[in-house]
N, C-alpha and C positions, 0 to 999 in steps of 0.2 A: 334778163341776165343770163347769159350763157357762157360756156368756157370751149365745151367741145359742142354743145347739146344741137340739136336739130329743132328748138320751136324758139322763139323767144318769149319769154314771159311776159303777160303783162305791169305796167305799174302806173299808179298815178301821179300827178303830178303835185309836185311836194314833200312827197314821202322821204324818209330819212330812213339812213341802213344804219342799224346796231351791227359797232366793230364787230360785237360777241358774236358773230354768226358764222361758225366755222367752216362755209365755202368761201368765205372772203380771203383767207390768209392763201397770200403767193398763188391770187390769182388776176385774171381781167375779168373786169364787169362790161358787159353788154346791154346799154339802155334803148329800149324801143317804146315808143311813144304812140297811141292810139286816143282818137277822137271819138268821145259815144255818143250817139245818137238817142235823147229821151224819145225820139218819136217812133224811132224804127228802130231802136231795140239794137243796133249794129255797131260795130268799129271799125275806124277807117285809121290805117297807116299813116301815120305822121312823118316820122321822120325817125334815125335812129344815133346814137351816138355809143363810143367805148373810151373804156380809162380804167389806169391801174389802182390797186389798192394803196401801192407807196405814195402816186400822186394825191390821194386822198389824204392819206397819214403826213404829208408832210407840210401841208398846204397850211400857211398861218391862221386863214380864218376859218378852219375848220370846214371849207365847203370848197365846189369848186362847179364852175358853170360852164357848161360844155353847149357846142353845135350842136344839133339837130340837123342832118342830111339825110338826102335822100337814098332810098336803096342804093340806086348807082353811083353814092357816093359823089354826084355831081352840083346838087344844089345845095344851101342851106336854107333849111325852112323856119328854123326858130333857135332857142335855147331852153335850156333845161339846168337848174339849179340842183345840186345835191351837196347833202351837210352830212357830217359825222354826229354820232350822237353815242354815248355811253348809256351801258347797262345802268338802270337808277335817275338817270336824269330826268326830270320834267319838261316837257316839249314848252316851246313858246305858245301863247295864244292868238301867235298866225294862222302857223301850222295844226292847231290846234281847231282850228275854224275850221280850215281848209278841210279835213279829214273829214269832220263832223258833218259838213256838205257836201261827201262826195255821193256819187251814187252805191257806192258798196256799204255806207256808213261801219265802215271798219278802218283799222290798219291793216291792209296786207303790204309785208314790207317785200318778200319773196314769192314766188311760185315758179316752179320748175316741172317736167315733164319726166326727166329721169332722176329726178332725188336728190339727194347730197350725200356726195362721197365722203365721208367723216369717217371715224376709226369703231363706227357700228356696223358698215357696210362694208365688211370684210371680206375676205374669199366663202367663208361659211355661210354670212346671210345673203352673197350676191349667187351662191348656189342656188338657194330656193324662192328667194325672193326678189324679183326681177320687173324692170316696166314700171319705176317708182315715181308717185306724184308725188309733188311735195309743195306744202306752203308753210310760210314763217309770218304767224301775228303778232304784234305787238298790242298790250292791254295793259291797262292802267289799274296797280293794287289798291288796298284799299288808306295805304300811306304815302300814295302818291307817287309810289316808285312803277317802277316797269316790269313786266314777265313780256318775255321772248315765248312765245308758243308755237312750234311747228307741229303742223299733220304731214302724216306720209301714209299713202295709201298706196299697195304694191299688190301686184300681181302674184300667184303659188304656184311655180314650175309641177310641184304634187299633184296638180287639178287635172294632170293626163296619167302623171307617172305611176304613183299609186294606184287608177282603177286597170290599167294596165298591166301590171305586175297580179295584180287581182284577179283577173280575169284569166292570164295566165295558168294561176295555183287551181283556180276552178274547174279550168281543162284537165289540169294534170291532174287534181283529184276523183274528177270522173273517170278517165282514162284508166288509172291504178282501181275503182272500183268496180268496171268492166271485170280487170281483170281478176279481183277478189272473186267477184260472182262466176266466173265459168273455170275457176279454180276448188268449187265448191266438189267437183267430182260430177259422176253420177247421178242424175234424179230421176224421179219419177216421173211421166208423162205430164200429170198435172202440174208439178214444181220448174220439169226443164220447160212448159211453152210460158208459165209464170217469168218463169228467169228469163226467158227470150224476149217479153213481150218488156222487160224492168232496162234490158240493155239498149232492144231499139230506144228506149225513153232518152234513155242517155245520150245515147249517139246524137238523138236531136239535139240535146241541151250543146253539145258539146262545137256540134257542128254552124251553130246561131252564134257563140261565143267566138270561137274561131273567125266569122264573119265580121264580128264588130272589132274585132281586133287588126285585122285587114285594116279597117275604114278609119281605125283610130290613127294604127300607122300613116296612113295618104296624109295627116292633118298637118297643116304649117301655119303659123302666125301666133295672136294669141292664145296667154296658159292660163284661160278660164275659158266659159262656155257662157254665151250671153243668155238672158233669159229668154229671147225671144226662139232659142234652142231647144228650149226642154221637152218639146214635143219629138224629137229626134231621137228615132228608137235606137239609131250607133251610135248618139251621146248620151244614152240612160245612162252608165257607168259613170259620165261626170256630173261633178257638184256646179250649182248654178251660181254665177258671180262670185265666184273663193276669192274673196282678198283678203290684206292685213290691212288691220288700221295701226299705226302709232301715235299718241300725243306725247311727245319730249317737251315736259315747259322748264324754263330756265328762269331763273325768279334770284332777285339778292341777296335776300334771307334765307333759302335753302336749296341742296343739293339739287342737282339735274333729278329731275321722277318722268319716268316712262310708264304710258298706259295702252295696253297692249287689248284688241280687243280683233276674234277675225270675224267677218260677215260672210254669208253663204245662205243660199237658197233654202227653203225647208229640203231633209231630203225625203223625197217619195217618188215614184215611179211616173210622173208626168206621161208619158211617152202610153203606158196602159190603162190611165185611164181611171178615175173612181168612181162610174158610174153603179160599181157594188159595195162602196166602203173601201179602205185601207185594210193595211194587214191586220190589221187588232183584230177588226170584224172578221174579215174573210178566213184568219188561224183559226180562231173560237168555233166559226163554223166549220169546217172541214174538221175539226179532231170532234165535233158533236157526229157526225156524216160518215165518219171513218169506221166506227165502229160494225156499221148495216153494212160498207161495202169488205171488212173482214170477214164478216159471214158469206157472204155472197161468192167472196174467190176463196171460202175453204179456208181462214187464213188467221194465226193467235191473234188476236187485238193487245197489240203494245201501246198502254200509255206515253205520253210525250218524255218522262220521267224515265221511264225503260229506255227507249231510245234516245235518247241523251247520252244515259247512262252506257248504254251498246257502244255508241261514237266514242266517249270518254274511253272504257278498256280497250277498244281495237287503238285506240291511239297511243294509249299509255306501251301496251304490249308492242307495237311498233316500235316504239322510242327504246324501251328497257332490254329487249331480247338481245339488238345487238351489242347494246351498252355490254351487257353481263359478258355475254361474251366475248365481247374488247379486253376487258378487266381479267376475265380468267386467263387470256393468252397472254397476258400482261404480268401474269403472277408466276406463271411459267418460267418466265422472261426474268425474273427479279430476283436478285442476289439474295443470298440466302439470311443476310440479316435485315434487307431490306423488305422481306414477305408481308410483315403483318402491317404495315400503309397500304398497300395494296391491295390485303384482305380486307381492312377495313371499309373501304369502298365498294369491294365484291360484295359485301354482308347488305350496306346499305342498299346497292343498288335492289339486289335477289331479295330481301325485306319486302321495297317497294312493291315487284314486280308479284309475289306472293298475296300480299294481301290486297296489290288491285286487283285478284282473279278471286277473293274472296267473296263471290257475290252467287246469289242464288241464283239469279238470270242466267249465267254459263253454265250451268247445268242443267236447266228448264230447257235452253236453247241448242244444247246437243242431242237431248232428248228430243226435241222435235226435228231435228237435221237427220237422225238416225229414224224417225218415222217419215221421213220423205226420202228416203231411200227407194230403189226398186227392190221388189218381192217383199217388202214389209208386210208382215200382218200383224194386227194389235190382237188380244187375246179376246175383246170383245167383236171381234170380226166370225166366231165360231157362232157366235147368234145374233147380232145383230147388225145393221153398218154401223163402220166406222164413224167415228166424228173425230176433229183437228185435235190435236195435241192439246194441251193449257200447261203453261208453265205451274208447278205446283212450288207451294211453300215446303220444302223438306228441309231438315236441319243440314250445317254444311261441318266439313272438317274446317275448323278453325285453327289455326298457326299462331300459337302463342309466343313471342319471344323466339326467333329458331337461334338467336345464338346462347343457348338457356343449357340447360343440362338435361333441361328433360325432353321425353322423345316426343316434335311436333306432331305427329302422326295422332290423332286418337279416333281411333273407327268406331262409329255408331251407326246405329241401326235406324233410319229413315220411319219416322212418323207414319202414321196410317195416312193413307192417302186413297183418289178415287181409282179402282181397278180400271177402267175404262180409259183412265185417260194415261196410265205410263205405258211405252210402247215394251213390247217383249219380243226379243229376236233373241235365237240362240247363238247368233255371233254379237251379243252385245251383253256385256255384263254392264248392271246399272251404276255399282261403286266402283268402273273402272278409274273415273274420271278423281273420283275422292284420292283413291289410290295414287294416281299420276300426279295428281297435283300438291302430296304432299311429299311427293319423291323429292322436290325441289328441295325442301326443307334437310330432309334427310342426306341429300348430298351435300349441300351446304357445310351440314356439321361436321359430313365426316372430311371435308375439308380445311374448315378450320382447326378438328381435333390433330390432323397430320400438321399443320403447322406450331401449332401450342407442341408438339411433340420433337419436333424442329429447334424449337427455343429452347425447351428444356435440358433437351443435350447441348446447346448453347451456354446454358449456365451451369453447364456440368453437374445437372442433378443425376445423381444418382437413382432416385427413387423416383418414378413416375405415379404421377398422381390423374389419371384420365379418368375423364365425364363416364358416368354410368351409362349413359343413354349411347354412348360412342362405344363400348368396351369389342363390341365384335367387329369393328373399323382396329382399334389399335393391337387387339390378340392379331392382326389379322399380319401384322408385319411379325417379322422372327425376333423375340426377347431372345435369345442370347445369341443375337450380333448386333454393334451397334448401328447405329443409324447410319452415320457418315462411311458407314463400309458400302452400304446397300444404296447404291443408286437410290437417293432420295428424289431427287427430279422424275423418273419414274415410274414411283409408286404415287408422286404428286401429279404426276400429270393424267393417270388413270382415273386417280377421283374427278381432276378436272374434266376430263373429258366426261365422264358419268353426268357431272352437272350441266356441263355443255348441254348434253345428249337432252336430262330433260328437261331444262330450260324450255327448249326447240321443242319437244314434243306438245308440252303444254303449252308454248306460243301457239301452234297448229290447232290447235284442240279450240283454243278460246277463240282465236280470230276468225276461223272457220262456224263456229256458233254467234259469235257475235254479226260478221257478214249475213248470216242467216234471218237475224233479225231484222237485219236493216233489207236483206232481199224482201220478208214477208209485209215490212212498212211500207215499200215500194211497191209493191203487188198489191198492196189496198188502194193506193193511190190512182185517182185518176187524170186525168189531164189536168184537171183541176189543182194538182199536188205541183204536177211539173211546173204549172204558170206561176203556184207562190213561191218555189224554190228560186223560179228565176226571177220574181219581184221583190225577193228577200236581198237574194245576193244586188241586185240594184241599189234600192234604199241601202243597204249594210256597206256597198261601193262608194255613196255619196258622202256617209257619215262617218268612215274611217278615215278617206281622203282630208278631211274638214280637222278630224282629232287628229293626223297628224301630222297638218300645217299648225296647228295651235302648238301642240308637244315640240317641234322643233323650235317654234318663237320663243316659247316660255324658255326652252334650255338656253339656246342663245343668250335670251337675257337674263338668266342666272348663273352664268356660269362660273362668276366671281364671290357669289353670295353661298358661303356656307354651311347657313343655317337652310337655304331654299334646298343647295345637296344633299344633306342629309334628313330633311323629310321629305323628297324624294325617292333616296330608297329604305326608309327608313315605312312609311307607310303610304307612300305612292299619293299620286294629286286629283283632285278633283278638277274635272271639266264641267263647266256650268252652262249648260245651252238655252238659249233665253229666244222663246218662239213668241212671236204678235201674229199668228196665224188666228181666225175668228174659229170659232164650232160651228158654221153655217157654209150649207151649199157643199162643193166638192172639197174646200179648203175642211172640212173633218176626216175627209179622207186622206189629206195629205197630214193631217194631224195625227192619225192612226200610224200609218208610213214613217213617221217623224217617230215616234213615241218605240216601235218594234226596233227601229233603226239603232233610236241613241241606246236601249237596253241592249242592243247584242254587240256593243263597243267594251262590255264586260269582258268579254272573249278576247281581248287584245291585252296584249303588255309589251314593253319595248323593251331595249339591251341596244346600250353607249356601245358602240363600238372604238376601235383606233382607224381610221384612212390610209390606204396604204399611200395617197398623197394628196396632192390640193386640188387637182382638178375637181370638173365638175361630177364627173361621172364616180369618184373616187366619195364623196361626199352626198351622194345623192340618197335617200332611206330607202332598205330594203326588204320585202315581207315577205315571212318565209310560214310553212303551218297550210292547217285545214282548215276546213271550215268551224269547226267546233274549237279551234286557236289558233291565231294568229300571232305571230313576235313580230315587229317593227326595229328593227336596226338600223342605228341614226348614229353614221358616222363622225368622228371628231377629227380636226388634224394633230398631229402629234403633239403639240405644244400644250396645244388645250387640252388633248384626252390626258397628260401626265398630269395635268393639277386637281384630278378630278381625285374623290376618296378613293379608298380600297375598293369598297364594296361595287362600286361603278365600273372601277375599269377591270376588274375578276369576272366580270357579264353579267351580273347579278337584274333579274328581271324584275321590270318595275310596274308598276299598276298604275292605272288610269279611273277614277269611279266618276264616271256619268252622271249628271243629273238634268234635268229639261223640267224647263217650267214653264208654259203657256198663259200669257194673260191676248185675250184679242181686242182690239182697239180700234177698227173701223168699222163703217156703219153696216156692215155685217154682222157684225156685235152685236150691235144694237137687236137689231129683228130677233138673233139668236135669244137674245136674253129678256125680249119682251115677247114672245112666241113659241121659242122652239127650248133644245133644250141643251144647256152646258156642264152634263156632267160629266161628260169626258175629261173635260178643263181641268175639273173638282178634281177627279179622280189621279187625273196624272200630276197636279199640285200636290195635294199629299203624300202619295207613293214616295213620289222624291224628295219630301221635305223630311219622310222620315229617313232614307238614303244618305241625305245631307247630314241629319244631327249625329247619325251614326257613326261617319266619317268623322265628325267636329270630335266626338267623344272618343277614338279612337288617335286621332290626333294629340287630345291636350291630354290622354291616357299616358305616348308616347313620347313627344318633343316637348319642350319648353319655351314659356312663351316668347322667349329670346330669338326663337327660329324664325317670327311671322314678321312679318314689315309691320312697320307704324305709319300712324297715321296722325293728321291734325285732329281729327276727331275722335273723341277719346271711350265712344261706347265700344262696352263689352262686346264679342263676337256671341258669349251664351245671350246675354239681352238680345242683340239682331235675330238671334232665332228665337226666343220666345218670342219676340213681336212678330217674327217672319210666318210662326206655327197658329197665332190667333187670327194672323190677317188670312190663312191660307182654308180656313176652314168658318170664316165670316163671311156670308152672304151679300156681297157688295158688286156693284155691277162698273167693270171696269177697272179692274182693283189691280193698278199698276205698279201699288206701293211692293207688291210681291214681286216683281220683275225689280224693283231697287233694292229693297233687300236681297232679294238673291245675289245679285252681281256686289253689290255690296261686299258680304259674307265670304263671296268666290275668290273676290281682291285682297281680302282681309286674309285667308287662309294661303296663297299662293297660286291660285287657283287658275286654272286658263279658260277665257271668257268667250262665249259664241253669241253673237246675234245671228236670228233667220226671222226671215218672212218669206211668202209665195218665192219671191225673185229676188231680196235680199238687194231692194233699191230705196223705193221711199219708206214704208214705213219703218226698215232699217237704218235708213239714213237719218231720219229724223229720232230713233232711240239714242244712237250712237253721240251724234251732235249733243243734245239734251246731256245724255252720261258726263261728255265731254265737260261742258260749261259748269256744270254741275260739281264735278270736281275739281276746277278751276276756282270756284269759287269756296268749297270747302276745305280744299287742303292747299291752296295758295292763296287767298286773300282778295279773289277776283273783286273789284269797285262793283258792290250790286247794280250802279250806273249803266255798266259797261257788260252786263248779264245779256242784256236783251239784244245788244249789239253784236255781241260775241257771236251768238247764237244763230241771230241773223244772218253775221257773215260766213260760217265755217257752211249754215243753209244753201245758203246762196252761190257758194260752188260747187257743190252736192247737184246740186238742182242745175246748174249750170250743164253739167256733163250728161247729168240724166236726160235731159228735155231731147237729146236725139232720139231715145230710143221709146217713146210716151210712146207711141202709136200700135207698141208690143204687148204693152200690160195694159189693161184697164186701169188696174191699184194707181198709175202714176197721172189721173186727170184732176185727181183732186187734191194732190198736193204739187200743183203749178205756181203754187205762190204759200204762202206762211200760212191762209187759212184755208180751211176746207172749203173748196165752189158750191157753189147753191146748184145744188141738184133735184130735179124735176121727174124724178121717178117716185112713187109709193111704193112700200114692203107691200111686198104680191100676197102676203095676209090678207091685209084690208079688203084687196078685190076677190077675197072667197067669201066674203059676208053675203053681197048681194050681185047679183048681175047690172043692175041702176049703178053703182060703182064702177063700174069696169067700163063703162057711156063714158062719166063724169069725167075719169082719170084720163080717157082718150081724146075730151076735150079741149080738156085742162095742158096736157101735155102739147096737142099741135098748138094752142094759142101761145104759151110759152116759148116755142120755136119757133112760129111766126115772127113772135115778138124779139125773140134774140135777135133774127137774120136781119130783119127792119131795121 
């Protein structure tokens, strides 16, 4: 059946089209007719024919029988009957037979190459979702009526767009910390060939990325990356097999239900290699290793925690410095009854920006930026050498409240600490930094006390009632004139700019000790650092791309529902990535890779945008941020962004919370769990399960259960995790029930759903299907009859498309057919026992393939 398409479908012969299937209206159907071959597996062209939908709708007996010709439209080679049939009716048991003996032992009534254009493939989903298969079965309830069931499986425009945009922000971030570091001033010998030796590093990284992005641009055709790719160090940035799956089933008794699930490769670094483990291992080891080489280059040992923490203020102070000072030129700017909205915002901003410099690290870390100066000497330099700095624990000025009465400021005197280790220069006072940093505070007030003083003469008071803590800010204007005589703009604009001033000076101050930090992290670093930064940002490229191809589907198809709106931004959604990776061989290394990956997708949040129009590129998502965060901006067209809530289209940032659940299930499994050892498995099952209930509790804390879909099945979502929390910490080998409850639970809460394996083919294909049938028969009435059939067939085109590409993966020889092939290897176990086994098995095995090839 085609309209415009470029393949023809196949069908059999007999089949009946349900009217209900909405590429039929106002259009031509195209019948092409193939002959199978039980011997040779092949089809041979028959004959083809075409007819209208009215011709069919209008025909008395409900059918109509058409020619069969040949391509050139020159011969007739047969006929071909076709019948209408309504949603709910019961087929004859001709037709009935016929079906039953085909070789598909299904109905497939449809299949298509590029999908159906219906009123879900709009300009939004034909944006990212493109290259769509599509097939329509029909199944029999268990009341004897029909469900209509279509898969569409599609292609993710994101599978280049995203690691590209990605790869991009990672230039430009290195680039900008180039320039952070030789903005540091002045160093010392040891510090400037440290700093020289942290920039070549960069340059490297920066210069590798630049090259894959070249090789990205050359690319044309399809928007995924097949498996047999993964070894390709200019496709590590993309995810393996990204597609969508959806099941739309249409059934008598209930509403159209869509189940949305995406498939994609584990993500991990293929291309590098796990001949050392994954990142789990390889992190764990290097911050063990970091410490010996901070001694070694002279250099503070900052825990992982610190340096987080570093990234976190250099980023906050980036964002807030100019904020603050937008706002104060802004308050300049503003009418004089209009001042206190705009102070309101200056307060919160200068709040924020205050107490994220509240930390004892920017002070630890000026300290040591001021001993890697040239001509430094520490005071224990007069007898002994020197040794590095150490960030000490001294008490800080705290900012209580600055829009308070009383004065932020309170100077204390620094705890006893080691003499050896604070540096002493006589161009450095040690509380300079306490001092500068509460000046913020101090300006603040005496700008909001000029405006409350603004107002009051506003209200015609007479009597000024001014903050204690403020009294030599407001003596400081002339009591007897008033205000409105004396250029109040100003006198307001002096404070501002004061604030201005040290805004700026303390942005300077932190960013320059915080960049210091992250220099001396780099400088312990050895090759070794640069290779996981760049196998971080891979894995972290593959698994962003993957969250948000799923983020866009889910919104898509929520966009009418909302109760899904507002616990979206209400307490943000759960992503549920469901891995059949085994714990054995190199797949624990991509297990490791998987497991670093889905945790640093915490670091993302998105923000609805409006489109400035419909095109593609107008609609496309766009990621903006560092590495330490990410925003995802997923454009709407105008029609749709207006129906969204407030909180959506005001930009308001939404959360994504991660969870990965790994059960393994081929016969890698097996050896793992009667040999080696799965507690990685364990380890990352529970992690997340506790992940999950937090989220569930934070959930039914916040929404009502009016906000989550229903279902046929009427168990609690708390029961699914208690049972999901007993099975998760039961010693059971194989224990899939965890992989059902999880997606379970993920469907149940709104949740958007991922399958992976190695290449995210077969034993992907076979979760997904299974899910499929599974639900089919749960919350539509599927004929348990018709279970095994179902099953079979949605298999059997899976497996149809896949059998090109077997020759790339191992994983796809043994699911060639429904059951696993009898395989003639032993767990290389057994042959460590004895040497007399390692004869036996090499015997065993050539008579076995003798015996095949015979």
């Amino acid at each position: 059946m085609e309209g415009e398409r470029t393949r023809d479908p196949v069908f059999p012969s007999g089949v009946s089209f349900p009217l209900d299937c909405p590429v039929y209206n106002d259009t031509f159907i195209k019948v092409s007719v193939y002959g199978v071959s039980d011997e040779q597996q092949s089809s041979n062209f028959l004959g083809t024919s075409r007819f209208s939908v009215a011709d069919l709708l209008h025909s008395k007996d409900q059918q109509l029988s058409l020619s069969l010709r040949t391509a050139d439209d020159s011969v007739t080679v047969g006929t071909v009957l076709v019948s209408r049939m309504k949603m709910g009716e019961i087929e004859d048991g001709e037709v009935d037979h016929i079906t039953a003996d085909m070789h598909q032992k299904c109905t497939l009534v449809y299949e298509s190459s590029h999908g159906i254009n219906d009123k879900e493939n709009g300009p939004i989903m034909n944006t990212v979702f493109q290259n769509a298969v599509c097939k329509v079965y029909r199944f029999q309830t268990v009341d004897s009526k029909w469900m209509l069931v279509r898969e569409q499986m599609a292609e993710c425009t994101l599978s280049f767009s995203i690691p590209k945009q990605l790869i991009g922000l990672c230039i430009q971030e290195d680039t900008c910390r180039i320039q952070e570091l030789k903005d540091l001033g002045e160093l010392s010998p040891h510090w400037h060939n440290l700093r020289k030796d942290v920039i070549s590093r960069y340059e490297q990284i920066i210069k590798e990325y630049q090259d894959t992005l070249v090789e990205l641009e050359k690319l044309t055709g399809p928007s995924f990356k097949p498996s047999c790719s993964k070894g390709q160090k200019y496709l590590e940035f993309i995810p393996i097999n990204l597609h969508t799956q959806r099941m739309r089933v249409t059934c008598p008794r209930k509403t159209d239900s869509c189940y949305d699930v995406v498939t994609v490769g584990a993500p991990a670094a293929h291309s590098q290699g796990f001949k050392n483990g994954g990142l789990q291992k390889l992190l764990s080891k290097y911050e063990s290793e970091k410490k010996s080489y901070s001694t070694a280059y002279q250099c503070i040992y900052y825990p992982p925690e610190q340096t987080t923490k570093a990234r976190e203020i250099l980023s906050v102070v980036s964002q807030l410095q100019p904020h603050i000072t937008a706002l104060a030129d802004q308050l300049l700017q503003s009418p004089r009854d209009a001042l206190r909205d705009t102070l309101k915002s200056l307060e919160d901003k200068t709040e924020q920006f205050v107490h994220a410099l509240k930390d004892e690290l920017v002070k630890s870390a000026l300290l040591a930026l001021h001993a890697a100066r040239p001509g430094y000497v520490s005071k224990s330099q007069t007898s002994a050498p020197s040794s590095p700095p150490e960030p000490n624990e001294e008490p800080n000025v705290v900012c209580n409240n600055v829009n308070s009465s009383q004065t932020p400021l309170k100077e204390s005197k620094a705890s006893p600490v080691r003499s050896d280790s604070i540096p002493h220069h006589k161009e450095y006072d040690e509380e300079e930094w306490d001092r500068v940093w509460a000046s913020v505070a101090k300006s603040l007030n005496s700008v909001i006390a000029m405006v409350e003083k603004l107002q009051e003469q506003d209200n015609n008071n007479q009597e000024s009632t001014p903050c204690q803590t403020l009294a030599d800010v407001i003596t400081s204007h002339s009591p007897d004139r008033p205000m409105d005589v004396v250029d109040w703009r100003d006198q307001l604009g002096v404070l501002v700019q004061s604030l201005k001033e040290c805004v700026l000076d303390v942005a300077e101050r932190a960013r320059h000790s915080v960049i210091f930090v992250l220099l001396q992290e780099a400088a312990c670093s050895t090759a070794q650092g640069l290779q996981l930064q760049q196998r971080r940002d891979t894995v972290f490229s593959q698994a962003l791309t993957a969250l948000a191809c799923g983020f866009v589907m889910r919104l898509y198809a929520g966009l009418e529902d909302k109760g899904f709106l507002r616990q979206l931004h209400a307490v943000g959604l759960v992503a549920q990535f469901e891995s059949l990776l085994s714990t054995y061989s190199e797949e624990i290394g991509m297990l490791e890779d998987m497991e670093v990956g889905i945790s640093d997708l915490t670091r993302v949040t998105f923000r609805i945008t409006e489109a400035l129009s419909e095109d593609s590129a107008s609609l496309t998502p766009i990621i903006s941020g560092r590495r330490d965060r990410y925003t995802v901006e997923v454009p709407l067209p105008h029609d749709a962004f207006q129906t969204l809530p407030d909180e959506l289209r005001q930009g308001k940032l939404l959360h994504v919370i991660p969870v990965l659940f790994n059960v393994g299930i081929n016969e890698q499994q097996t050896i793992a769990e009667r040999f080696g050892d799965i507690s990685l498995q364990e380890r990352i099952n529970q992690k997340n399960f506790e992940i999950l209930e937090g989220y569930y509790k934070s959930l039914s804390n916040t929404l009502p259960s009016e906000c989550l879909p229903s279902f046929q099945t009427q168990t609690d979502i708390k029961e699914l995790l208690e049972t999901l929390g007993q099975n998760v910490v039961t010693k059971k080998r194989k224990n899939v029930e965890i992989l059902w409850l999880a997606g379970t639970i993920c469907r149940r809460m709104n949740g958007i759903r991922f399958t992976s394996c190695k290449s995210a083919k077969d034993r992907t294909s076979m979760s997904v299907t299974l899910e499929q049938c599974c639900l089919l028969r749960d919350e539509h009435q599927l004929n348990k009859d018709y279970f095994v059939r179902a099953l079979d067939c949605m298999r059997s085109g899976r497996l149809a498309q896949g059998e090109l590409a077997q020759w790339d993966d191992p994983e796809a020889g043994s699911i060639a057919i429904n059951k696993p092939a009898s395989r003639h290897f032993y767990p290389i176990a057994l042959l460590l026992v004895s040497s007399h086994l390692l004869v036996v098995w090499l015997i065993l095995s050539l008579v076995f393939l003798l015996a095949k090839y015979q």
